[in-house]
C-alpha positions as CSV (number, residue, x, y, z in Angstrom):
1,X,127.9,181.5,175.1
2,X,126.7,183.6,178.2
3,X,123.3,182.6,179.2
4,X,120.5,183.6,177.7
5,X,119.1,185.1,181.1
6,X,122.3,187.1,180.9
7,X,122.2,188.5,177.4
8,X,119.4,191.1,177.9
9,X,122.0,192.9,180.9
10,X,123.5,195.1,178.0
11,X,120.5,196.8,176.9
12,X,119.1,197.0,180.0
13,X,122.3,199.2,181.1
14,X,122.8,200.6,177.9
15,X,119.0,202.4,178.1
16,X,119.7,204.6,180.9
17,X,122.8,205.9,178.8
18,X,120.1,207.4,176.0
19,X,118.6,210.9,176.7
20,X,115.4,210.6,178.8
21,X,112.4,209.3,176.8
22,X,114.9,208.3,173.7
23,X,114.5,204.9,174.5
24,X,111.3,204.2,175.4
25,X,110.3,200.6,177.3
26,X,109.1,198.5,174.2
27,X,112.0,199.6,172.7
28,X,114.2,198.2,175.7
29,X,112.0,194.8,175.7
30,X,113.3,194.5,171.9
31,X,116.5,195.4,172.8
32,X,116.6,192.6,175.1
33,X,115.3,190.3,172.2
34,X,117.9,191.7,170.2
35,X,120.2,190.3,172.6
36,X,119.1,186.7,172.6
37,X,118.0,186.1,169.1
38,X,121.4,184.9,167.7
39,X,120.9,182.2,169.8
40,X,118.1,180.8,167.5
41,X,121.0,179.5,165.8
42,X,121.2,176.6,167.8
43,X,117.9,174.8,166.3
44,X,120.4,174.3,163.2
45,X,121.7,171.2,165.2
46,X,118.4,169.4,164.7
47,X,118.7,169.9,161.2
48,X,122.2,168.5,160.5
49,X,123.9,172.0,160.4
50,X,127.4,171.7,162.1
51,X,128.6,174.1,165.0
52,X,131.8,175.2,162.8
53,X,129.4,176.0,159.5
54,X,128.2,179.7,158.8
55,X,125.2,178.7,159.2
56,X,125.7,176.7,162.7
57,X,126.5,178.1,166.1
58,X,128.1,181.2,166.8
59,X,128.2,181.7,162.9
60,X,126.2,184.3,161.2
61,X,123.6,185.2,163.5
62,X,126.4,186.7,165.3
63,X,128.2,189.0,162.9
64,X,128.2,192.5,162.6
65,X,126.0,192.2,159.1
66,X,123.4,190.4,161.2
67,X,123.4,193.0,163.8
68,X,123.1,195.7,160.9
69,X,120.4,193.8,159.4
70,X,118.0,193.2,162.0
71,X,118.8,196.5,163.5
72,X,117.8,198.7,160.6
73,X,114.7,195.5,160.0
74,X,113.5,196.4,163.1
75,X,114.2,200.3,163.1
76,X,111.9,200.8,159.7
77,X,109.2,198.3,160.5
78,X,108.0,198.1,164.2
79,X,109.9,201.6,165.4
80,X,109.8,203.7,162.8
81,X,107.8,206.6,164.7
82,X,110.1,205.7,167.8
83,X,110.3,209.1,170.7
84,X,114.3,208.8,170.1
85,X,114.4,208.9,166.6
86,X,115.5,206.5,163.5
87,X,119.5,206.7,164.0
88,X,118.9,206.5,167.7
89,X,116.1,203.5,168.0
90,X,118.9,201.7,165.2
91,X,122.5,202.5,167.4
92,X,120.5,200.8,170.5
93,X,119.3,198.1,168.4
94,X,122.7,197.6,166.9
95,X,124.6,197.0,170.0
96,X,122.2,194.9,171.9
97,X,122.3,192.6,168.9
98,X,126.1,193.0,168.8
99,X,126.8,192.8,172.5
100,X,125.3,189.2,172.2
101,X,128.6,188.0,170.2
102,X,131.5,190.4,171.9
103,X,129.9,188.9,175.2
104,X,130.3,185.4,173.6
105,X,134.0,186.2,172.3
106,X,134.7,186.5,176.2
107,X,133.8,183.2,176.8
108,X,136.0,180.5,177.5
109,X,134.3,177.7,175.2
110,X,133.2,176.8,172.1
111,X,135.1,177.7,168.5
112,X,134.5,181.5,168.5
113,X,132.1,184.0,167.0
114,X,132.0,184.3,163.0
115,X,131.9,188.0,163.0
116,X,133.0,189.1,159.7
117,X,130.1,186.4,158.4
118,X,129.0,185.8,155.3
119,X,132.3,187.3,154.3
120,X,134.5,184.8,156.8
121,X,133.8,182.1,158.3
122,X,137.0,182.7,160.7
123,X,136.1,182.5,164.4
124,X,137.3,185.3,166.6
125,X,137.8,185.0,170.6
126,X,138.9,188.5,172.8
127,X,142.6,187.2,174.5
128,X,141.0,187.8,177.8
129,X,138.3,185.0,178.5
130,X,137.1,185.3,182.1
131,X,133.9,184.3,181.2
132,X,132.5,180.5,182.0
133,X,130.8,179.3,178.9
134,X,127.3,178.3,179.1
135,X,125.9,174.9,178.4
136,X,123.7,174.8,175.4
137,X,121.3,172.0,177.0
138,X,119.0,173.5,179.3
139,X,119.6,170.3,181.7
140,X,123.4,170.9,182.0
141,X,122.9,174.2,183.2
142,X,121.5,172.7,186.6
143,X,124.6,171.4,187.4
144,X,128.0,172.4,189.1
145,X,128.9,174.0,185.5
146,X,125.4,175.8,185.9
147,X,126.2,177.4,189.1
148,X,129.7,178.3,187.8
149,X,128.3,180.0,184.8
150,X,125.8,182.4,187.2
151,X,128.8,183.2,189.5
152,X,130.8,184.3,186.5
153,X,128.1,186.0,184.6
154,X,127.0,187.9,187.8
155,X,131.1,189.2,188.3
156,X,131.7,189.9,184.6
157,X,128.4,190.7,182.9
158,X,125.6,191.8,185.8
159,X,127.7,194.1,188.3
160,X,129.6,195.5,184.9
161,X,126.2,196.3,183.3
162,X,124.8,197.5,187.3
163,X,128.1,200.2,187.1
164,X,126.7,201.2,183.8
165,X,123.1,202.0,184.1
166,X,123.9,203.3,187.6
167,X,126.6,205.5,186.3
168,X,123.9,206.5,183.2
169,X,120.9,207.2,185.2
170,X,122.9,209.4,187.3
171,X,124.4,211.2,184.6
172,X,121.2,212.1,183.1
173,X,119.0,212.5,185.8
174,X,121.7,215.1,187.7
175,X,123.9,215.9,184.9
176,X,121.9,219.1,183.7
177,X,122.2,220.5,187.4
178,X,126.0,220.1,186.7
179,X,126.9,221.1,183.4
């Protein structure tokens, strides 16, 4: 997995790629949540629940039917009256939640991310895996794999995500003078 200081990168480049005001900051905040909550997965080791069982790591907290799930949850209870809108709070929603597993499919560890879940159970990796794997103990990651894993997030997740909302807020802050 990517750390979960690095998760929360996607939304916060994705926002400035929404019209002004469509994407309002409570609605970031939960899109960085949205980011890290598949995660919570992981307390399924101290009750027995194996990495490689739908139910265990990377399983279905990380599929697309999660995303959906806890996208349109969240959409029709807490931002329901959002400035953007219903389809637009829900599309931001859905691919911070999402972003979480296609960021852990990059990863060079683990058994993959069960993204057709509850339907398969089949764990999917990207060919291309440039992306140091993160250690799930918070002690391990203050090690020499620790450091490794910021160095790599920082080339293949921050300055990416930097481009991004640099390239968004530009867009619409001077794109109406240009069009």
């Amino acid at each position: 997995m990517c750390s979960v200081l690095t998760h929360p990168a996607v939304p916060l480049a994705l926002s400035a790629c929404f019209p002004q005001g469509a994407v309002p900051p409570t609605l970031v905040l939960a899109g960085a949540a949205c980011s890290i909550i598949p995660d919570l997965d992981v307390i399924g080791f101290s009750f027995g629940i194996r990495y490689n069982e739908m139910l265990g790591h990377r399983g279905f907290t990380h599929s697309i039917v999660f995303a959906t799930a806890l996208s349109a949850l969240l959409t029709f209870t807490l931002f329901r009256n959002s400035s953007g809108g219903n389809l637009v709070t829900f599309i931001f929603l859905f691919i911070s939640t999402l972003s979480h597993s296609l960021l852990d499919m990059l990863t060079n560890g683990g058994l993959g991310v069960a993204l057709f879940a509850p339907f398969s159970n089949e764990r999917y990796f990207f060919p291309w895996r440039p992306i140091q794997v993160s250690p799930i103990r918070v002690a391990s990651f203050f090690s020499e794999w620790g450091v490794r894993v910021i160095v790599s997030e920082l080339k293949w997740v921050w300055l990416p995500s930097a481009i991004v909302f640099a390239v968004g807020y530009i867009v619409r802050r001077y794109g109406k003078a240009v069009w």
